[in-house]
TORVEXKOL-116176 format. One record per residue (C-alpha): y, z, x. Coordinates in pm, whole numbers, plus 50000, padded with zeros to 5 digits. Example, Ala and Ser with C-alpha at 12.3 -4.5 7.8 and 13.67 -1.06 7.14 Angstrom:
REM residues 2
495505078051230/498945071451367/
This chain:
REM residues 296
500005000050000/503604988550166/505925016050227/508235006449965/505505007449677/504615040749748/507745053049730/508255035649431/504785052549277/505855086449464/508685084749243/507405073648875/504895100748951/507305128848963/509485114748737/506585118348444/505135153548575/508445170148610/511565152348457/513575148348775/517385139548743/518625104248867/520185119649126/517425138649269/515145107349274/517705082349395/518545113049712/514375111649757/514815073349743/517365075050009/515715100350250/512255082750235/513455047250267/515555063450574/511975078750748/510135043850655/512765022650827/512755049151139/508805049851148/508375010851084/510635007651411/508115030451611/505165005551449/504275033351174/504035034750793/504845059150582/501365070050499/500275071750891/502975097051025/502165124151206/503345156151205/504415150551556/506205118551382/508175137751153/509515167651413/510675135351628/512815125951304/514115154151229/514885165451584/516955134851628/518805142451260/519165170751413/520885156151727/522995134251523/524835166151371/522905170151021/523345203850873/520195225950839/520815221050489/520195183450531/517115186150718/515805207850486/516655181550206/515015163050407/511945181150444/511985189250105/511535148949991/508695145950265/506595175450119/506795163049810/505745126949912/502845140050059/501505159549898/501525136249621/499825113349886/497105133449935/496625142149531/496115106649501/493485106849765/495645081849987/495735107650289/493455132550372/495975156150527/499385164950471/501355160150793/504605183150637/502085213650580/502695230050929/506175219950974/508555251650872/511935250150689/514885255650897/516675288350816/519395284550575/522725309650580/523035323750247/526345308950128/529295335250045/530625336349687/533435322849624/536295348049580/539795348349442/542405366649610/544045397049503/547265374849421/545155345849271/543535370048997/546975380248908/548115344248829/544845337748672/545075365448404/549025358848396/548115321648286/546875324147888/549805327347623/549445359447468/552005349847206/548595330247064/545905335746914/543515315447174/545645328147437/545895361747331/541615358347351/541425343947679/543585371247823/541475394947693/538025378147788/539375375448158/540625405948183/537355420148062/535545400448295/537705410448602/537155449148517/533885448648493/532035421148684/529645407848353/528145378348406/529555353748148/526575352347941/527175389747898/530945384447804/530255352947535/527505373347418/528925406447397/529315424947031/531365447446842/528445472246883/528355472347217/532085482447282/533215513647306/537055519247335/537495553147250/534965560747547/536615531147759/532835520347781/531515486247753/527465485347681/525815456047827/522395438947785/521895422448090/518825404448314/515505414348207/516775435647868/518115461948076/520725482347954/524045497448183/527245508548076/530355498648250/533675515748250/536335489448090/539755505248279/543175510848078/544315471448133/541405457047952/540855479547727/544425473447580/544625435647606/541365441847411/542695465747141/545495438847102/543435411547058/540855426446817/544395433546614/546325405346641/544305378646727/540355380946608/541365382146211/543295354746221/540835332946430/537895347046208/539715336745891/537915361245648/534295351245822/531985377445944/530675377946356/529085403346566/530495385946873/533865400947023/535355372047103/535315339646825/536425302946835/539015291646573/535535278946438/534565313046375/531855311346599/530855329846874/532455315047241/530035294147440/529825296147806/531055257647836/533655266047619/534665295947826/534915275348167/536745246348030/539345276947933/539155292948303/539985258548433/542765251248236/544285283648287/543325277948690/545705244348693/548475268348508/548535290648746/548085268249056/545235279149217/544005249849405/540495254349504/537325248249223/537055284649037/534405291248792/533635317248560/531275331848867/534015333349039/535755365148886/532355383948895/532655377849262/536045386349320/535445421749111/532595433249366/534515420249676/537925439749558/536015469949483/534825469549831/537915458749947/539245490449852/536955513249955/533865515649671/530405523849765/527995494149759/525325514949540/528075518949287/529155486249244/525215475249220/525025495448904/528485481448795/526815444248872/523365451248701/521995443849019/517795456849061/518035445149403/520665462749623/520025431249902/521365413249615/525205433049621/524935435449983/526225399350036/529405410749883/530295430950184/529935401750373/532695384750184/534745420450197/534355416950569/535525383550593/539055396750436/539675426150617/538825403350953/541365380850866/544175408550775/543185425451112/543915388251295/547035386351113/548535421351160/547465438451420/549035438651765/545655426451927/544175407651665/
């Protein structure tokens, strides 16, 4: 079977068993045709590469200043390819199965800056009813860190603003309770006033926060508002609902919280999983030390 055929049966095959997007198949397209051309040079095909074959690629990817992340792409595509080579009893052995991933950093969040929250939350009209809402949603959000599934979801039960408590049903059906602080809590109280009755128009939801619709917000809906709201207040770089969750644990460390703290804040099982926060923390307080102090 040429090179090119195989590829071409690699990828129907996946494409029925899992439902790959275009874009994944045309990038395993891309990568394979790339190996086939470099083997077919060193008088291989596809199917006959060693492992020894493959390092040599990727060593000279390597050379040619691809990103661990691209190599492991790469790798990725290969594994795939053969081992669907060798399920279809066209190779014996799989010549990716002893060849390890390269180690990938884990990539920081994405944080706002102290200043950049500010405009953010300053952007929504509170003299409206939608505006009015989306102050209070990202307000709540930056107070507490919920994951935006947890804010579109959240319901008049589950708030608490006599207590300043917000009860949230996060990953896995576990329960936590999460302080709300004086600045959400009254853009809340305002908006459940002024804003929810009018949006509701005599209809009946559990959800806190409503569409004009009615309805409970969606999580689309809710980042198409954060990104409108982003342009407003002229914050350049791409900002996502994730992206106040972030910035909440990395200003709590920031100013001095314990990590085991804001884990329970977070909902976090995994402590490992808050610990890359400090990370970002440190990244800040390195670049205030190179920018004021004497020796930085």
């Amino acid at each position: 079977m040429k090179d090119s055929c195989a590829i071409d049966a690699f990828l129907d095959a996946i494409w029925a068993e899992r439902g790959l997007s275009a874009n994944t198949l045309e990038s395993y397209r891309r990568d394979l045709d790339k190996l086939a051309g470099h083997l077919t040079a060193q008088g291989i095909s596809l199917p006959a590469a060693s492992r020894e074959a493959l390092l040599e690629y990727l060593a000279l990817e390597m050379k040619a200043g691809r990103s661990s992340r691209s190599i492991a792409r790469y790798l990725s595509a290969f594994r795939q390819y053969y081992r669907w080579a060798v399920r279809e009893r066209l190779l014996t052995e799989d010549p990716t199965a002893l060849i390890e991933s390269p180690r990938l950093g884990r990539s920081l969040p994405k944080a706002l800056s102290e200043k950049e929250v500010e405009a953010l939350l300053a952007a929504p009209l509170p003299d409206q009813p939608l505006g009015l809402r989306d102050r209070a949603m990202l307000e709540l959000m930056y107070a507490t860190g919920l994951r935006v599934s947890e804010l579109t979801g959240l319901q008049l039960v589950n708030l608490s603003l006599n207590q300043g408590l917000v009860r949230v049903l996060g990953k896995g059906n576990k329960e936590r309770l999460v302080p709300l602080g004086e600045e959400a809590e009254r853009w809340l109280t305002r908006y459940l006033a002024e804003a929810r009755p009018g949006l509701l128009k005599g209809r009946v939801a559990d959800e806190v926060f409503v569409t004009a619709r009615g309805g409970g917000m969606t999580r689309q809906t809710f980042w198409h508002r954060i990104k409108r709201h982003a342009q407003v207040a002229g914050i350049g770089k791409p900002i996502s609902p994730h992206g106040l969750r972030h910035s909440f644990a990395t200003h709590l460390l920031n100013h001095g919280a314990d990590l085991r703290v804001v884990q329970l804040l977070l909902g976090h099982s995994d402590l490992s999983t808050t610990q890359i926060y400090t990370h970002v923390a440190r990244e800040g307080l390195k670049r205030l030390h190179e920018q004021h102090h004497p020796r930085g």
